[in-house]
C-alpha positions in Angstrom: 0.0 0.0 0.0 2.6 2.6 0.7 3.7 1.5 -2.8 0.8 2.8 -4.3 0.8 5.8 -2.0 4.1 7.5 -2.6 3.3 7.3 -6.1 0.1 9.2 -5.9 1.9 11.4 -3.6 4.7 11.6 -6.9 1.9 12.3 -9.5 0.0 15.0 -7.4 3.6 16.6 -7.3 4.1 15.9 -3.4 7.6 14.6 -3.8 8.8 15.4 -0.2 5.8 13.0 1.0 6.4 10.7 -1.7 10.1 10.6 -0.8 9.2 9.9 2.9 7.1 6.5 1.9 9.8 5.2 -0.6 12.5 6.0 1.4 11.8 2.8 4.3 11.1 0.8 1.1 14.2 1.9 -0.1 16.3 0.5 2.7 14.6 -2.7 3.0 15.6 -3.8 -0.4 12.4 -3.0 -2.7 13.9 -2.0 -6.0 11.3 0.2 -7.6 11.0 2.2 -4.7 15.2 2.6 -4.7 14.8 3.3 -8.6 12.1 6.1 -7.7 14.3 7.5 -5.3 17.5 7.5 -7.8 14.7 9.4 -10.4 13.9 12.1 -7.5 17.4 12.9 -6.7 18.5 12.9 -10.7 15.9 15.2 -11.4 15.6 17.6 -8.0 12.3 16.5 -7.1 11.7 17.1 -3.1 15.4 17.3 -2.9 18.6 18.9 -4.2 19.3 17.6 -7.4 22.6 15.4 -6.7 23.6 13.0 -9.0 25.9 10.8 -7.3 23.0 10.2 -5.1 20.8 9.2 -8.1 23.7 7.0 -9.0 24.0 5.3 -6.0 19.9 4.5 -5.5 20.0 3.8 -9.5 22.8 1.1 -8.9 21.4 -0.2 -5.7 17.6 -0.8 -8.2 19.9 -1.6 -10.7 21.4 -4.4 -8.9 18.7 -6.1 -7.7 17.5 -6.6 -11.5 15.3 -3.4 -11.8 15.7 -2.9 -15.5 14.5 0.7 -16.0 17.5 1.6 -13.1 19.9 -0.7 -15.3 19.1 1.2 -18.1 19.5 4.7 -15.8 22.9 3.7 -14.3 24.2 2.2 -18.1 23.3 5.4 -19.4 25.0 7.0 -16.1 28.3 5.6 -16.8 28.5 6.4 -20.4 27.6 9.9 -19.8 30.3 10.3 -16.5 27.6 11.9 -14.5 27.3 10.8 -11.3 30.2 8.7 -11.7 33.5 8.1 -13.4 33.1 7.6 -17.1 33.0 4.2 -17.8 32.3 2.5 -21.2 32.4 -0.7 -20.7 30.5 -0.7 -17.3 27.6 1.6 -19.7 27.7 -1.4 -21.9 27.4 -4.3 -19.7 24.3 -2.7 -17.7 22.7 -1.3 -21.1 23.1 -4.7 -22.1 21.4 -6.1 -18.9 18.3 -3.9 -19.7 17.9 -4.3 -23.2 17.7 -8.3 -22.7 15.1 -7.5 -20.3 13.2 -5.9 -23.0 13.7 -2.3 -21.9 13.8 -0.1 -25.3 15.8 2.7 -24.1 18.5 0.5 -23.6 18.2 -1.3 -26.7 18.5 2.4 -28.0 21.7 3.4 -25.6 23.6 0.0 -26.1 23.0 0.3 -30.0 24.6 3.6 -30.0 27.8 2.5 -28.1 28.0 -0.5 -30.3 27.7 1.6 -33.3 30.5 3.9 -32.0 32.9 1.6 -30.4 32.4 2.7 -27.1 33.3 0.4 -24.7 34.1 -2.7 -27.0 35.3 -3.5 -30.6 32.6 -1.5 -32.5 29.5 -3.7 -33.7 27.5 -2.2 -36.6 25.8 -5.9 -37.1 24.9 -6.0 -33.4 24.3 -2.2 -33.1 21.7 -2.7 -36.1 20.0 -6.0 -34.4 19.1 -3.6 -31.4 17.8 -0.9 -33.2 15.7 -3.1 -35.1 14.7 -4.7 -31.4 13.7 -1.2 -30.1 11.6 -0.2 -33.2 9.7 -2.8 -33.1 8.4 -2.3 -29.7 7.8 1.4 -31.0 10.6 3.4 -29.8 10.9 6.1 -32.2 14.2 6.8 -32.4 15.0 3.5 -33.4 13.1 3.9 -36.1 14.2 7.2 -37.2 17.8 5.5 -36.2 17.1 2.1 -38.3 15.6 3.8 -41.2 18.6 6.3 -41.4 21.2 3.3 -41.6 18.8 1.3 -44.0 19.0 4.2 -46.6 22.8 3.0 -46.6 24.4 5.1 -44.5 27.4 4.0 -41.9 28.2 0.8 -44.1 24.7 -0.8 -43.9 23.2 -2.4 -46.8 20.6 -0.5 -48.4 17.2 -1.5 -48.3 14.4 0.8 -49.6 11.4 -1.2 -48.6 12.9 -1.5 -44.6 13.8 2.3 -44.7 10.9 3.8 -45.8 8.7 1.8 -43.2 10.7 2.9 -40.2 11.3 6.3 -41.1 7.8 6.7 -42.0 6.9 5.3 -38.5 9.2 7.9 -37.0 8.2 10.9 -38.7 4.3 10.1 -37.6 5.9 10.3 -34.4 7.0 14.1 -35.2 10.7 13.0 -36.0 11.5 15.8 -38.3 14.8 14.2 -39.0 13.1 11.2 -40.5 11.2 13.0 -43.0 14.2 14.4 -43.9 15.7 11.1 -44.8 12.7 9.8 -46.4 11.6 12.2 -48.9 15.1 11.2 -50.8 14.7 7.9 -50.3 10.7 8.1 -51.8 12.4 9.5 -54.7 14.3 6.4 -55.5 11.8 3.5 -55.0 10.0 1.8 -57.9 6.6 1.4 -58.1 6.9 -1.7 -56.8 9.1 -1.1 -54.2 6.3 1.7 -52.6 3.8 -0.5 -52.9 5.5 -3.4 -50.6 6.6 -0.8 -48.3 3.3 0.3 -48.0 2.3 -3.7 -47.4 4.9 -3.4 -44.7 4.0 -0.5 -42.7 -0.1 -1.9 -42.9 1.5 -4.6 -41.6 3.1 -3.5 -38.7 0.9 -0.8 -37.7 -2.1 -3.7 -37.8 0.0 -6.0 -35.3 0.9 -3.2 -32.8 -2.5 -2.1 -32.5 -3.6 -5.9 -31.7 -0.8 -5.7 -29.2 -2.3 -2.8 -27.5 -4.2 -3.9 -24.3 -7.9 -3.7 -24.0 -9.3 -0.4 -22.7 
């Protein structure tokens, strides 16, 4: 119950009281109430922002198997905020996360793959991620994914792929995904538009079937 307290207490913007019931939570060991407490410190809410505190709540979430505080403290340690730069640290948690199904980190491992941050760099890998994170509708995987599929960064162009994600993107107000796709429109055949087209009915169809019931 206190659960479910402190986090109407967080919505109505009471984030001293909400603070208060997380924090005993907190030190007993219950990770999304040590990942709340990691997001009030990061951002200054009830407290001074301080984000070696956020780090340290983040980590403690993080490891007890909280995903989005795995994500949080990956993202930490690639950024050196709150903590000593460390790539491959970013990497392994990112990549905790993101095989827990957590998009953002999907999105935040695939960029340090694609850069060499932290290991060898991995544009195959990078790519499988960013296709991963798409597909659960994260949009700038798609607008990420349709970008390399136009051929860009040594990935095989596909017209069909590309012009699905970045379509799915720029419905989602990514202006930089229009941007790639009006060149990439100007390319495809007939045929090509028309299985794109197929595609993106497709996959639009099969998310909304994966909505849940209202």
């Amino acid at each position: 119950m206190n659960r479910e307290h402190a986090f109407m207490k967080y919505q109505a913007g009471e984030f001293q009281a909400a603070l208060d019931l997380w924090m005993p939570l907190a030190q007993s060991g219950d990770a999304e109430a040590q990942a709340w407490i990691g997001s009030l410190y990061e951002n200054g809410q009830g407290v001074t922002p301080d984000a070696n505190e956020a780090f340290r709540w983040y980590l403690r979430s993080a490891e007890a198997g909280n995903r989005l505080a795995q994500n949080n403290v990956g993202a930490m340690y690639g950024l050196g905020r709150g903590v000593d730069r460390d790539d491959r640290a970013a990497i392994s948690w990112l990549r905790r996360a993101a095989e827990q199904g957590d998009a953002h980190a999907m999105f935040n491992l695939a960029v340090l793959l694609a850069k060499g941050r932290g290991a060898e760099a991995d544009p195959a890998e990078a790519l499988v991620w960013y296709r991963r994170a798409a597909e659960l509708g994260h949009t700038p995987s798609q607008a990420r994914l349709g970008y390399l599929l136009c051929g860009n960064d040594g990935v095989q162009k596909d017209r069909v792929e590309a012009f699905v994600w970045l379509t799915l993107a720029s419905h989602q107000g990514a202006g930089h995904a229009l941007a790639s796709l009006e060149p990439i429109v100007e390319q495809m055949s007939i045929e090509e538009k028309q299985a794109a087209q197929a595609k993106l009915a497709q996959f639009q169809s099969a998310r909304r079937e994966a909505l849940p019931a209202t």
